[in-house]
NUNU-350163 format. One line per 5 residues: number of its first residue (from 1); for each residue x, y, z of N, C-alpha, C. Coordinates in Angstrom, 3 decimals, decimal comma. Each point is the difference from the previous one (the first is absolute). Layout:
BEGIN
NUM = X:Y:Z:X:Y:Z:X:Y:Z | ...
//
This chain:
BEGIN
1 = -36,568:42,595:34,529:-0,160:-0,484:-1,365:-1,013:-1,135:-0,011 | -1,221:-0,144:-0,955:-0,631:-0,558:-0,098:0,128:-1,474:-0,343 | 0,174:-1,648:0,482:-0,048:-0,914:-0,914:-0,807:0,042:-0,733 | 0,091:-0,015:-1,088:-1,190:0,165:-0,988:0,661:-0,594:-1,566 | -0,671:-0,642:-0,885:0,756:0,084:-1,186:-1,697:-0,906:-0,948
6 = 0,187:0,479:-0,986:-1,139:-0,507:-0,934:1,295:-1,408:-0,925 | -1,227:-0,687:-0,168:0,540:-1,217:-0,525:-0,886:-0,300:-1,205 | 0,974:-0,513:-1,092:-0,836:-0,673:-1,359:0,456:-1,336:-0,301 | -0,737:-1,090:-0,634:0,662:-1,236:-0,839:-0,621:-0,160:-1,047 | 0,424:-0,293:-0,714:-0,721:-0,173:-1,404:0,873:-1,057:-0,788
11 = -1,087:-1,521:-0,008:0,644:-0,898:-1,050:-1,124:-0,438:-1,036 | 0,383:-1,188:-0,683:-1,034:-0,250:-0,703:-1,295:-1,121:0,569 | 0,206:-0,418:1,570:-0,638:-0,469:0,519:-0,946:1,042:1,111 | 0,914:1,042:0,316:-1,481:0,965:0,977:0,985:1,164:-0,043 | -1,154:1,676:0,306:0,450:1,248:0,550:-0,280:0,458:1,058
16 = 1,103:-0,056:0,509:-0,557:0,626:1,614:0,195:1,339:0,457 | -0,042:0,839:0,405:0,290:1,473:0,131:-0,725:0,543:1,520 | 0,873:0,377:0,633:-0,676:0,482:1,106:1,036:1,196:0,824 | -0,368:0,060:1,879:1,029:0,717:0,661:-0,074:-0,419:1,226 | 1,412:0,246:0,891:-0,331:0,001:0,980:0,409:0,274:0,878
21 = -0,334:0,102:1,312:0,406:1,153:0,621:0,130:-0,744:1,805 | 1,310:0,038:0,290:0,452:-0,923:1,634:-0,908:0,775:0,485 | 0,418:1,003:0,168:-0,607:1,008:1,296:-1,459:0,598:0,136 | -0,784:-0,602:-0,440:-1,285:0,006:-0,686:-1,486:-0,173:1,285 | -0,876:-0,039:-0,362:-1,153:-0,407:1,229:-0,792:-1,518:-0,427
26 = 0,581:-0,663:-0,975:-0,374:-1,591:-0,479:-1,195:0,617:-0,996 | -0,040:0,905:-0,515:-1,212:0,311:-1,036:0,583:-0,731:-1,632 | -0,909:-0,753:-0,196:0,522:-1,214:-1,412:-1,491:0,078:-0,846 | 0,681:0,533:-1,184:-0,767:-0,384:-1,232:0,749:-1,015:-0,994 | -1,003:-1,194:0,301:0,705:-1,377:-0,530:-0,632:-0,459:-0,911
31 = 0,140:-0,044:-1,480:-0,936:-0,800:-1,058:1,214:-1,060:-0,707 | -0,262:-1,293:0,371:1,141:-0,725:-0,848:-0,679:-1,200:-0,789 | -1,844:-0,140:0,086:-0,398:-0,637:-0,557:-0,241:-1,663:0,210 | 0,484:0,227:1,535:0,123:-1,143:0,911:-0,565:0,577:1,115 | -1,073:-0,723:0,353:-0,655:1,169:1,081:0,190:-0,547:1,529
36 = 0,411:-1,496:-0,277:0,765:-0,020:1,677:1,517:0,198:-0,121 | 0,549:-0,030:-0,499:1,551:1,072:-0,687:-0,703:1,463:1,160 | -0,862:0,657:-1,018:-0,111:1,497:0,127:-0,622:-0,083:2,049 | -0,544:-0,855:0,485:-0,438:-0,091:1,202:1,395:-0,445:1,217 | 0,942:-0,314:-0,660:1,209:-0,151:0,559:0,424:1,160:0,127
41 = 0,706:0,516:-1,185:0,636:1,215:-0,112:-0,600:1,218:0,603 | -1,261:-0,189:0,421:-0,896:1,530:0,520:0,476:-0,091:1,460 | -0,435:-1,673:0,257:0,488:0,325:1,567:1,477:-0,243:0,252 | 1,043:-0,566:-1,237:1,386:0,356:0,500:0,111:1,110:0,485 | -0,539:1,422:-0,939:0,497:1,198:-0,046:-0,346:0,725:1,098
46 = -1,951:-0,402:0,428:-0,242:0,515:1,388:1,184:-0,289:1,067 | -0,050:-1,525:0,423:0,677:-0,109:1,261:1,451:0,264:-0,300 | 0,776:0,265:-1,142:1,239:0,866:0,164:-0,004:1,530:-0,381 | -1,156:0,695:0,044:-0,030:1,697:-0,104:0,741:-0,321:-1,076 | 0,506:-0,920:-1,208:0,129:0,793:-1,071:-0,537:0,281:-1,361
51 = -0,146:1,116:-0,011:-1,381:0,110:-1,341:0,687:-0,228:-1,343 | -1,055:-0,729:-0,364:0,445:-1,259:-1,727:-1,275:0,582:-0,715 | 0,551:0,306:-1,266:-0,956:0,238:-1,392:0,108:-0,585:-0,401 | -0,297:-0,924:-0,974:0,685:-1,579:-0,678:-1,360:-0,142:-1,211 | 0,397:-0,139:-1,157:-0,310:-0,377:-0,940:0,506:-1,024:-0,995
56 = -1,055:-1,034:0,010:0,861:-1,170:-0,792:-1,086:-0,860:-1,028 | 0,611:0,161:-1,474:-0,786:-0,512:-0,835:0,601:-1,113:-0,509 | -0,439:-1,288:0,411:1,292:-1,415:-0,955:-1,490:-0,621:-0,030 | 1,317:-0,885:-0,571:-0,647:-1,089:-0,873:-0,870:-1,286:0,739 | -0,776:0,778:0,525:-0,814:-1,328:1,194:-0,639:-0,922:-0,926
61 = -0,390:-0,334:-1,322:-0,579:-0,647:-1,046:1,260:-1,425:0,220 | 1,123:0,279:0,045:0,901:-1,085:0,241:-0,390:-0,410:1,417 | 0,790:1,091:0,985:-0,873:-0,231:1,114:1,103:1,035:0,845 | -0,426:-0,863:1,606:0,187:1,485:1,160:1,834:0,354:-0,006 | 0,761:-1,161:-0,323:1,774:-0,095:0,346:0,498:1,139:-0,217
66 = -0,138:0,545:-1,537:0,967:1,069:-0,364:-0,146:1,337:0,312 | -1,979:0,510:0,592:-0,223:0,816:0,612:0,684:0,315:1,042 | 0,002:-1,184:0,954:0,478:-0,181:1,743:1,028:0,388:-0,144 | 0,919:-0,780:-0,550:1,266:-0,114:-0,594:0,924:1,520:0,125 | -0,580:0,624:-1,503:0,697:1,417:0,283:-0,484:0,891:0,540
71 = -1,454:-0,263:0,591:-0,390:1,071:0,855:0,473:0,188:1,494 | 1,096:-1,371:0,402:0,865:0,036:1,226:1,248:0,640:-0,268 | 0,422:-0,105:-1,015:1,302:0,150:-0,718:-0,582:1,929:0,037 | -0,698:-0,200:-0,875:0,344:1,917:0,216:-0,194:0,755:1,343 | -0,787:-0,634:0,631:0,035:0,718:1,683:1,016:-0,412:0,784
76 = 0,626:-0,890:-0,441:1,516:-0,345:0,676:0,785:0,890:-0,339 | 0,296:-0,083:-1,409:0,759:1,162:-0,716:-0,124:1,037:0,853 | -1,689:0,596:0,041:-0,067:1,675:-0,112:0,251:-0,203:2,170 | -0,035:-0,814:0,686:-0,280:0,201:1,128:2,075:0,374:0,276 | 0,734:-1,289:-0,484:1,224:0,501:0,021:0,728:1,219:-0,468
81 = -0,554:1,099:-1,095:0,302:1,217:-0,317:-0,725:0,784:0,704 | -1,338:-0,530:0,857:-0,247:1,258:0,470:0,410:0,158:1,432 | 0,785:-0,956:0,447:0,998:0,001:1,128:1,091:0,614:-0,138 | 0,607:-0,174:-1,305:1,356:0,875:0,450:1,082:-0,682:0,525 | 0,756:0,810:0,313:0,996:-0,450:0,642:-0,118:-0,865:1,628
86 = -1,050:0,088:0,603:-0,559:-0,643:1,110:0,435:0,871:1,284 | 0,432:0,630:-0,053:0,904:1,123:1,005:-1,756:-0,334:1,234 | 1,112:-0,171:1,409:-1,024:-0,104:0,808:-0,985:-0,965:0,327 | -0,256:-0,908:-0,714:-1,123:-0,515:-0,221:0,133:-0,886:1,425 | -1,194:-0,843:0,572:-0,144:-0,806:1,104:0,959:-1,209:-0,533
91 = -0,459:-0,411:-1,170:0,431:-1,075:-1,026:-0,768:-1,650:0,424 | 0,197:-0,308:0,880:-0,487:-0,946:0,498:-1,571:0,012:0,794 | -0,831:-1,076:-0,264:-1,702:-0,315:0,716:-0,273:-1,602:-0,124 | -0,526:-0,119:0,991:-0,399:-1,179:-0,027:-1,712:0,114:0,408 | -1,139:-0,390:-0,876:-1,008:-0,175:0,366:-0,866:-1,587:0,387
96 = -1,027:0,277:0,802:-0,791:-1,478:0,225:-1,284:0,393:-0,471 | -0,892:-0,406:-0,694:-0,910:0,720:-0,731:-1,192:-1,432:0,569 | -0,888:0,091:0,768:-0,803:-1,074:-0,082:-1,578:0,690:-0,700 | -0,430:-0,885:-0,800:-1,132:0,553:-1,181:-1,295:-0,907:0,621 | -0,648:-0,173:0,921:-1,239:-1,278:0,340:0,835:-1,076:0,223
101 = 0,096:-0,966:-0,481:0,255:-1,261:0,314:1,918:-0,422:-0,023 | 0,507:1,376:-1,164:1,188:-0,102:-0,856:0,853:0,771:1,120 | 1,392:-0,556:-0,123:0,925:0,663:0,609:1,554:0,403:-0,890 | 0,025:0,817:-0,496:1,533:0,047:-0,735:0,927:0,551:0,674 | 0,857:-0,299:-0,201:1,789:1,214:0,336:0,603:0,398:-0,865
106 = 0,262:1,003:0,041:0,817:0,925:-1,682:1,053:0,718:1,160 | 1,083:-0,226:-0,496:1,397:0,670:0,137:0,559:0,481:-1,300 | 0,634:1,659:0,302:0,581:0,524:-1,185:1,502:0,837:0,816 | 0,530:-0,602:-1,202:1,210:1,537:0,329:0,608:0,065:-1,183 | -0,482:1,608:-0,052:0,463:0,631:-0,996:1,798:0,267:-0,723
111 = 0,268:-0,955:-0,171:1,414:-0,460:0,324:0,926:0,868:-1,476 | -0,927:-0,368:-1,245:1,060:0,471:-1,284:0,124:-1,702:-0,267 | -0,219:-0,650:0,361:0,207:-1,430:-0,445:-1,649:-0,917:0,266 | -0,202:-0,260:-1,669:-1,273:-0,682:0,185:-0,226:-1,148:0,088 | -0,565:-1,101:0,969:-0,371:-1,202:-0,081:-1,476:-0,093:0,524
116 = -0,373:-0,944:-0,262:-1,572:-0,612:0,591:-0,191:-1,147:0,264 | -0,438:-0,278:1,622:0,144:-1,245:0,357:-1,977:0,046:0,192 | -0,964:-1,067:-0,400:-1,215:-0,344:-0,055:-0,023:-1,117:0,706 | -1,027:-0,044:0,838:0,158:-1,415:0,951:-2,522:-0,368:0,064 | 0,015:-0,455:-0,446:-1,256:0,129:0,271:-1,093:-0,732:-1,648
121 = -0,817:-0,058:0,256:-0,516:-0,495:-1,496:-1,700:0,105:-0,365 | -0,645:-0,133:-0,981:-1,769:0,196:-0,128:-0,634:-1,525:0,133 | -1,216:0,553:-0,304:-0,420:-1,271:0,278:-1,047:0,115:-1,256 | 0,138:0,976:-0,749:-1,022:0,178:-1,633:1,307:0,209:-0,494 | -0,345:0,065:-1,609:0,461:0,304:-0,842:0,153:1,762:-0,779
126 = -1,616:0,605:0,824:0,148:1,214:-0,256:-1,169:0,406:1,030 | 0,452:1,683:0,187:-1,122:0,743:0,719:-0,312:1,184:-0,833 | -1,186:-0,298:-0,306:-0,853:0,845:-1,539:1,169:-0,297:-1,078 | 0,361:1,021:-0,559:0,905:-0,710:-1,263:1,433:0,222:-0,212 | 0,250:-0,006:1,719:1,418:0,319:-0,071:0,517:-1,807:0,820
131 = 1,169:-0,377:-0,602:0,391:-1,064:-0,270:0,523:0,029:1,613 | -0,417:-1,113:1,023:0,615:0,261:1,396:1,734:-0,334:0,015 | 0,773:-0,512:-1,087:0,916:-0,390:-0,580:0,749:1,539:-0,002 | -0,450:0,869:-0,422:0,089:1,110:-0,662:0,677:1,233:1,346 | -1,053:-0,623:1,278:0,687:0,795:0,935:1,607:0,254:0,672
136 = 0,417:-1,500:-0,189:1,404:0,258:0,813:0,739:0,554:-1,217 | -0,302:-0,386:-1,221:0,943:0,596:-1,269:-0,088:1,876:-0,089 | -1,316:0,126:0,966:-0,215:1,415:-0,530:0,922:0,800:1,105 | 0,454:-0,577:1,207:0,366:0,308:0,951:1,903:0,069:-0,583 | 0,183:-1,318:-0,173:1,276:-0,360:-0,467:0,232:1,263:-1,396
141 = -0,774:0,060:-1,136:0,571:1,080:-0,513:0,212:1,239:0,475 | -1,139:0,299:0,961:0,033:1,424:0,752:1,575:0,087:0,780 | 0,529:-0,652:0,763:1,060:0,087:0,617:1,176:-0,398:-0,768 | -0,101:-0,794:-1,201:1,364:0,153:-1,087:0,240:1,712:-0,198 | -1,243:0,602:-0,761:0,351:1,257:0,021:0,116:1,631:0,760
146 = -0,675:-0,977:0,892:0,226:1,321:1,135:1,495:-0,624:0,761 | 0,933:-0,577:0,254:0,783:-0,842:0,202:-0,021:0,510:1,646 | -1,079:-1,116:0,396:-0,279:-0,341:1,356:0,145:-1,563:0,311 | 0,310:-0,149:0,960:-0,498:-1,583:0,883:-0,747:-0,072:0,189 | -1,559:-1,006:0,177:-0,574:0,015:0,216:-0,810:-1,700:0,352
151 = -0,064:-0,333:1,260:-0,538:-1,114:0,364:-1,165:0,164:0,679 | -0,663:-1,125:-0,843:-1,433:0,171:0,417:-0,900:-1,758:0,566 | -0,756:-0,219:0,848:-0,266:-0,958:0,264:-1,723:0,016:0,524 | -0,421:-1,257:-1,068:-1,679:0,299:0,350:0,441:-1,041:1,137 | -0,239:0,225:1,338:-0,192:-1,308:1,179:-0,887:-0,668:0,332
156 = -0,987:0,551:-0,252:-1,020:-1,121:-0,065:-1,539:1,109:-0,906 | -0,563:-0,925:-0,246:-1,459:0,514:-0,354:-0,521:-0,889:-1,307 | -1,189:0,589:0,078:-0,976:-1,206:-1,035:-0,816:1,039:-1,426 | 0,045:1,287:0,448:-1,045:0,403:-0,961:1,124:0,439:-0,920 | -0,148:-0,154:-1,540:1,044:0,646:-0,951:0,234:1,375:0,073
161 = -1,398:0,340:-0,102:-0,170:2,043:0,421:0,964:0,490:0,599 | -0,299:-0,486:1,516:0,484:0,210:1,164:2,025:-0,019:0,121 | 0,434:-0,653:-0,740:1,017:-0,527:0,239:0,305:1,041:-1,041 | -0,385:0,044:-1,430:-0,119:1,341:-0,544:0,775:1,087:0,395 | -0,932:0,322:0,599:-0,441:1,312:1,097:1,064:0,612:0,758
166 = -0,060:-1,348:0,834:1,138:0,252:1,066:1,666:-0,048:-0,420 | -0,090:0,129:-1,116:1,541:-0,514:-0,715:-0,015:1,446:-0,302 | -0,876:0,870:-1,099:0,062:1,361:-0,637:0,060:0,941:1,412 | -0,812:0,306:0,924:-0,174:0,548:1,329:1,359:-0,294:0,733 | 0,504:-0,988:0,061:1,403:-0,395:1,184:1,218:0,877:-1,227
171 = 0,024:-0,411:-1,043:0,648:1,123:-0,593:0,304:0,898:-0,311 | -1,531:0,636:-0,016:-0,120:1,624:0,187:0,348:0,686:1,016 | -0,473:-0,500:1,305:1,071:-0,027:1,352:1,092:0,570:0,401 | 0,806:-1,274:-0,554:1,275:-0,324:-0,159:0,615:1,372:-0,768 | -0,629:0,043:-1,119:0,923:0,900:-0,796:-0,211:1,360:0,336
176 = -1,467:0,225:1,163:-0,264:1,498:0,137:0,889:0,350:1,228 | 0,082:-1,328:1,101:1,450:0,033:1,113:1,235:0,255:-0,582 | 0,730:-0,681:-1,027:1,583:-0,058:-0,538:0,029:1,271:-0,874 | -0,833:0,677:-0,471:0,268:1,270:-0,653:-0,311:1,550:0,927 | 0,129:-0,364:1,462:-0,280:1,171:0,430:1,541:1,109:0,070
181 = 0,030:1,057:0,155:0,990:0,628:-0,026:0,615:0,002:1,610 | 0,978:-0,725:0,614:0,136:0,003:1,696:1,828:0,807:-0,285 | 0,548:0,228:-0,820:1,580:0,591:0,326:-0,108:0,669:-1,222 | 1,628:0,555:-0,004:0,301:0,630:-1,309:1,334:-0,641:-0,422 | -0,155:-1,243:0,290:1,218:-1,008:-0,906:-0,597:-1,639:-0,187
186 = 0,812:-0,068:-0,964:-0,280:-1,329:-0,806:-0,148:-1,130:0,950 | -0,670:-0,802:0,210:-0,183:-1,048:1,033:0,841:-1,461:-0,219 | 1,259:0,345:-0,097:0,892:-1,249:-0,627:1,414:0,789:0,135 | 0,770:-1,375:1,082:1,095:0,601:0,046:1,029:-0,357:-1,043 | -0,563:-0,012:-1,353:0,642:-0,126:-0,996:-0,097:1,485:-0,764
191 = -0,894:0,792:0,528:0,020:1,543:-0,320:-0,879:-0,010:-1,465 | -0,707:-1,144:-0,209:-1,150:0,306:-0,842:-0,654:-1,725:-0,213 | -1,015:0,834:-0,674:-1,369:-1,246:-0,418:-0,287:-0,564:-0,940
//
């Protein structure tokens, strides 16, 4: 059975509409009108093989928040339905992602219980016109609704990009390790996720 599930949001601040697909080869058609947004999300999807269509029209005239915002929220959403019941899964990854100068650590486990621990910080205010503020929130909504754990830590580095980079990439990782199929039972001896 395919993970797969198409996803929509629609408020009076942005529409997003897209699909996506775990088991995929990382092929992403990304327009969200934020073009280092859309340079994240291309290479989330590469380095986790999973292919993202993503369309998102908001209200960037206010500015980048409410785009980011629910455009984590619906791939959280659609990433937790297109898991399923989790039957099998690795569940757990821990990545070290070093980007040039930047070094992060992203730990996930796919638990059914979401928190987000951020340890790390910018040194701008923005990279192109996405708010560097904007990143750990985009992370933190992503794992409210996919209801994952997820700790992440920039350890050292200087370039904003970079630290960027290595945050979207250590995640993609992470989540392309904890969603592999290794059994045919629930990975919790509580008998579910």
């Amino acid at each position: 059975m395919k993970r797969q599930v198409a996803f929509e949001r629609n408020t009076k601040e942005t529409q997003i509409k897209g699909n996506l697909l775990i088991d995929g080869k990382g092929i992403a058609k990304i327009d969200t009108g934020i073009g280092f947004l859309d340079h994240m999300l291309e290479l989330f999807s590469f380095h986790s093989s999973i292919d993202l269509n993503l369309k998102c029209k908001g209200d960037l005239k206010v500015c980048a928040h409410h785009s980011i915002e629910d455009i984590a929220i619906s791939l959280g959403s659609a990433f937790n339905k297109a898991l399923g019941e989790r039957v099998g899964i690795t569940r757990y990854a821990t990545c070290y992602l070093p980007m040039d100068e930047t070094l992060t650590r992203t730990s996930i486990d796919i638990s059914g219980r979401p928190y987000h621990v951020f340890i790390g910080g910018f040194s701008n205010q923005q990279v192109g016109i996405l708010p560097t503020e904007m990143i750990k929130h985009f992370f933190y909504s992503f794992c409210m609704e996919a209801k994952l754990t997820l700790h992440q830590e920039i350890m050292y580095g200087e370039n904003d990009h970079h630290k960027s980079e290595s945050l979207f990439k250590g995640f993609a990782k992470c989540l392309a390790k904890s969603v592999v199929i290794e059994s045919d039972k629930i990975p919790s001896t509580k008998g579910q996720l």
